[in-house]
N, C-alpha and C positions, 0 to 999 in steps of 0.2 A: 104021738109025735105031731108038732106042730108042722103043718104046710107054710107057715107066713115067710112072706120073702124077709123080714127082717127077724128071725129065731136071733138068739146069741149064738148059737153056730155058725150061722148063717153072716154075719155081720163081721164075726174073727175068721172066716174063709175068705171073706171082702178086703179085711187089713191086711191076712198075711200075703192076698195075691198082688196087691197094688204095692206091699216093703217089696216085694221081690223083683215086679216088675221096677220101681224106683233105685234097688239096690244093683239090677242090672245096666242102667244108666238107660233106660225105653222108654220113650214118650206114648201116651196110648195111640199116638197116631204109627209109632214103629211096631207095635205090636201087632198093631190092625195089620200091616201092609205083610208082619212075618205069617199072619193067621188065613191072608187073603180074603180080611171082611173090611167092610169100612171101621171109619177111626169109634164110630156112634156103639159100634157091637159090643164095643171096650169100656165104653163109658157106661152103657147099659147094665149091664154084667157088675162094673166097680162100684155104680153106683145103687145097685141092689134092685135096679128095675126089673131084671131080669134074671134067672139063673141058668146055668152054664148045668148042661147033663153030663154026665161023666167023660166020654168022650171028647165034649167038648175042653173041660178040664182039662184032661190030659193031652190036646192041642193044647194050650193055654202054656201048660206047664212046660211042653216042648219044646216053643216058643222062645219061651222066658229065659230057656237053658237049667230048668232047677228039679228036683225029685219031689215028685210029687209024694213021695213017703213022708218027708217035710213037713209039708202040710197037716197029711192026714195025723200024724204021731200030735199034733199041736191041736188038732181037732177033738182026738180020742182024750186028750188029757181036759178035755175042756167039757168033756161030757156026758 
């Protein structure tokens, strides 16, 4: 299994969290402030500089108001 921050999993983890947070009408800087990290933690993260540990994730997902099962089911199908 690849480590690289951009796998295809990795990059459809990046799309479905940025529809979701978009779909919930949150700017990464409302994200940041609901996550209590700066607005840059968001940007890191969406834009593949960094990756989010599971935990973190599931902040993420809490946040956003969405199941994180979502995701994972749209992950699993992908690979």
């Amino acid at each position: 299994m690849s480590k690289s921050l951009r796998s295809n999993r990795h990059v459809l983890l990046l799309e479905q969290l940025v529809q979701l947070r978009k779909a919930k009408g949150l700017t990464q800087e409302q994200l940041a402030s609901k996550l209590g990290k700066p607005q840059s933690f968001v940007a890191k993260y969406e834009g593949g500089e960094r990756r989010l540990d599971l935990l973190e994730f599931l902040d993420v997902m809490d946040a956003i108001g969405s199941d994180p099962v979502q995701i994972l089911a749209v992950l699993r199908a992908s690979g």
